[in-house]
C-alpha positions in Angstrom: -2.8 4.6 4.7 -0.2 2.1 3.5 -2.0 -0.8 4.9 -5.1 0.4 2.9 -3.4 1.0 -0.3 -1.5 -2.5 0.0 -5.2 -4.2 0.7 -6.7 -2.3 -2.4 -4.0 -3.2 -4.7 -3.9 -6.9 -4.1 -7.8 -6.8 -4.2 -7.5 -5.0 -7.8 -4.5 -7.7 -8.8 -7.1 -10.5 -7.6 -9.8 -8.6 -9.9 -7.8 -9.1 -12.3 -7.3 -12.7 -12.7 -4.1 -12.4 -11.2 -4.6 -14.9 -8.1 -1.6 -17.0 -7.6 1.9 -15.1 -7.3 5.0 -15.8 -5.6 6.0 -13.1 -2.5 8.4 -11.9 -3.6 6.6 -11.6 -7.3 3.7 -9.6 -5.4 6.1 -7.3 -3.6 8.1 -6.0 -7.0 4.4 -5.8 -8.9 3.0 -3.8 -5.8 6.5 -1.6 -5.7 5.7 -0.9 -9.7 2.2 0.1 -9.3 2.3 2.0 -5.7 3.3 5.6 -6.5 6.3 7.6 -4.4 6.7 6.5 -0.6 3.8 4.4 -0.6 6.0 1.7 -2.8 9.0 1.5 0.1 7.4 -1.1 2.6 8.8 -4.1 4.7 8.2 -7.2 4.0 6.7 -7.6 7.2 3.8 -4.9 6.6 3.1 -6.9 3.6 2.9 -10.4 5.3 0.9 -8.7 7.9 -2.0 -7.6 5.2 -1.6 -10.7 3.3 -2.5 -12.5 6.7 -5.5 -9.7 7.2 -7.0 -10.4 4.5 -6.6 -14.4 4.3 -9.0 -14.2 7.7 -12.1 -13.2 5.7 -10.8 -15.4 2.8 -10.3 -12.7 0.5 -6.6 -14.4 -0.6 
């Protein structure tokens, strides 16, 4: 579930126009817009669906 809602967000942030943030930048915008428990995640859950979805060349 987290790893879904990550993916969707940064898709929707890249819809956006918003395609070039710093890490730390994307975690604290995904933390604003993630509701309850969903915004608590490691870095390292976020690295690993940043590197996910830089395979298919999504980011």
């Amino acid at each position: 579930m987290l790893f879904k809602r990550l993916k969707e967000e940064i898709i929707a942030l890249k819809d956006e126009g918003r395609v070039v943030m710093r890490f730390n930048e994307l975690r604290e915008t995904l933390q604003l817009r993630l509701p309850g428990e969903l915004a608590r995640f490691a870095d390292a859950e976020l690295r690993a669906v940043l590197t996910l979805l830089a395979g298919p060349g999504v980011v």
